[in-house]
N, C-alpha and C positions, 0 to 999 in steps of 0.2 A: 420398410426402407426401400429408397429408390434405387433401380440395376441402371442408370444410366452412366454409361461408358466416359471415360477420363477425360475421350476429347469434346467432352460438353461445349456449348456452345458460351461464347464470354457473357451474356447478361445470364446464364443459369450460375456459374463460377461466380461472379457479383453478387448475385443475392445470395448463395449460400455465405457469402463475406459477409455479409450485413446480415444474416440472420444471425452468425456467431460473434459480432459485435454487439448486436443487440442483445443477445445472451449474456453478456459481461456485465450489461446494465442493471441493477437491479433497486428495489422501491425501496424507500427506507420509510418507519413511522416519524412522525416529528413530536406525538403526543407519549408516545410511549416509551420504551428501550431505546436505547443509540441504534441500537443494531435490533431492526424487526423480524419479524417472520419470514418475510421475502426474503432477506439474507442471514443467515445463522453464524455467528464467532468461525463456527467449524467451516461454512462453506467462502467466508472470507479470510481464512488461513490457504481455505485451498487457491483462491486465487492470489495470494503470494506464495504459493508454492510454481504456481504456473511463472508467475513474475522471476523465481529463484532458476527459472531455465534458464535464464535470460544474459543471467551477470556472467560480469566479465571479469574476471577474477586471478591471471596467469600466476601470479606473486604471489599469494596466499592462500591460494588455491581456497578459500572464504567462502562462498555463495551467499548470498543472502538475497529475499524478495519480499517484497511491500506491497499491501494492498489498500489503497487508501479509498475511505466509502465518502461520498461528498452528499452533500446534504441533500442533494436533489434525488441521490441514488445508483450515483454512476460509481464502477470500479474503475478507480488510475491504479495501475502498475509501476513498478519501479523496482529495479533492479542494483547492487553496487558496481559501479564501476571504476576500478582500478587502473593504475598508471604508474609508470616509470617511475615517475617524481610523485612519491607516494601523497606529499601534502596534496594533491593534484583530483586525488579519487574524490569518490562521494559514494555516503552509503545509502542504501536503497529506498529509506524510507524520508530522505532529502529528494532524491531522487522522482519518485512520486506527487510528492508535494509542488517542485520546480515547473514536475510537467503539468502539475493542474494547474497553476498560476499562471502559468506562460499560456494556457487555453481561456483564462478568465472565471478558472474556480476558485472561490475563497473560502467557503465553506464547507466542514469536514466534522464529519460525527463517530467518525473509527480508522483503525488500522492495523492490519495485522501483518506480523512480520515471523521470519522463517529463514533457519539456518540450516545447513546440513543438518542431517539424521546426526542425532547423538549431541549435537551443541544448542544450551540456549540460546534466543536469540532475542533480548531484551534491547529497547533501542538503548544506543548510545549518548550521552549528555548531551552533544551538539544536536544530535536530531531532538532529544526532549524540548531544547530549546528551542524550537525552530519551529516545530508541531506547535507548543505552547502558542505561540505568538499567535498563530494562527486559529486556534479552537482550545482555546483554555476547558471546555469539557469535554475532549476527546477522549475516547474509552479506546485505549490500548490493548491489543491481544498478541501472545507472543507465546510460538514452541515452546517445550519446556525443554527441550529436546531428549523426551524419553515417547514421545509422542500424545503428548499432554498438552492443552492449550492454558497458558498464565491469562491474569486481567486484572487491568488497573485504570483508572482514570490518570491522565496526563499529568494530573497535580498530585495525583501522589506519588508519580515518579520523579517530578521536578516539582521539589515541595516549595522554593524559594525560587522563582525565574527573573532571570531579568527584564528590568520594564524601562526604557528609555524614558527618563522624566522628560515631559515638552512643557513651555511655557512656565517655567517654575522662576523665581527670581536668586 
């Protein structure tokens, strides 16, 4: 490990930024598991555990963090964040999905989510739906909160989703 002192110079400070960006990224197989070797269930719980530092939660003091794997192999994070006017919040794993979309990601082969120690933290029906929309073979992972990780595929947590009929007469 390198002894260089704090007042590094700003391109050594930058690339240690983007080596730990790059670190978040990780490969996914397309032939095999959702979730490959490069990323394990367990080490994408831990990055919604990193995502669960994150929220912002005054009112119900809640946490929750999302880690959503996109099919190229990048981790989006996503946090809940909470608001006065509760209809207002959004939980973590909307959250994630928002910020890949709004970057130009649409595709998504996982995500794992994470409540405080001691609470499961299975997504909620508006995120099943919302996930669904987006990757109807999404594989779900979720604390069990005894420190257990749960797994489900998206449809069988949202056995019936809704599908906007187009063009129908």
């Amino acid at each position: 490990m390198s002894t260089r002192s704090t007042k590094a110079p700003k391109r050594a400070r930058s690339t240690r930024a983007a080596t730990t960006a790059q670190a978040s990224q990780r490969s996914v197989s397309r032939a095999g598991s959702a979730v490959s070797p490069a990323i394990t269930p367990a080490q994408l719980m831990a990055e919604a555990e990193i995502a669960r530092t994150h929220a912002y939660a005054p009112y119900s003091r809640f946490r929750v963090g999302a880690a959503l794997l996109t099919a190229n192999g990048r981790v989006v994070h996503g946090c809940n964040v909470e608001n006065a006017s509760f209809g207002l919040s959004i939980c973590a794993e909307r959250n994630a999905l928002w910020k890949a979309v709004s970057e130009g990601v649409r595709e998504f082969v996982a995500v794992a989510v994470t409540a405080e120690p001691g609470h499961e933290a299975s997504p909620c029906g508006a995120c099943r739906q919302v996930l669904h929309e987006f990757a109807p073979d999404l594989r779900v992972y979720w604390s069990d909160g005894r420190g257990g990780i749960q797994r489900a595929k998206i449809e069988q947590l949202l056995a019936r989703p809704f599908r906007l009929m187009r063009g129908t007469k």
